[in-house]
N, C-alpha and C positions, 0 to 999 in steps of 0.2 A: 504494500500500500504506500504510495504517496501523496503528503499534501503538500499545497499552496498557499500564498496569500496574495490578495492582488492590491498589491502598495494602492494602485489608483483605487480602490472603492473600501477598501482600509479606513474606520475612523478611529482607531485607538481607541476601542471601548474596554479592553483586554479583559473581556467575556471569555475569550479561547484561552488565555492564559490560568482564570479561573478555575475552568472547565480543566483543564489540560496541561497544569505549568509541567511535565515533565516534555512535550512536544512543543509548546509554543512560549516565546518566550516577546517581552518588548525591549525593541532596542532605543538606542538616541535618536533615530531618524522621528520615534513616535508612533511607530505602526510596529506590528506583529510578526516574529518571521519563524518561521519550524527549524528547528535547532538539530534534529534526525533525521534521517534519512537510509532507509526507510522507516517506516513506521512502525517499532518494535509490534508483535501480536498480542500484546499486554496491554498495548496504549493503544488498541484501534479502535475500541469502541466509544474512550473518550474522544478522539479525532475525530470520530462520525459526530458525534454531541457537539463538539465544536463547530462542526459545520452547520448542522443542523440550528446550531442557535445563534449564530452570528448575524445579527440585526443587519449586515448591507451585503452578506453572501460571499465576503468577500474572500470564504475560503472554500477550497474545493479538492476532493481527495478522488484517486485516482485508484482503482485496483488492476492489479498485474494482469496483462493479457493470461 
């Protein structure tokens, strides 16, 4: 599994890092960025929650062909 974040639609609400501080973390820029890669099978369900509750969508997870 991999996630995203998309700087452009990013407001810093760091809901995902709530949900998820072991995959998402806030840097200086202000916005949220996935600190793994990929997505330990421990921490996928919170990644999905995170997406799922991110008020502007701005994260998006991927599963492996």
């Amino acid at each position: 599994m991999k996630a995203t974040v998309d700087e452009g639609l990013c407001i810093g609400c760091e809901l995902c890092v709530d949900i998820c501080p072991r995959v998402f973390e806030m840097q200086d820029d202000g916005f949220s960025h996935v600190m793994v890669e990929p997505i330990p099978s421990e921490q996928q369900d919170c990644v999905i929650e995170a997406e799922d509750s991110c008020p502007v969508t701005a994260i998006s997870v991927e599963e492996p062909p």
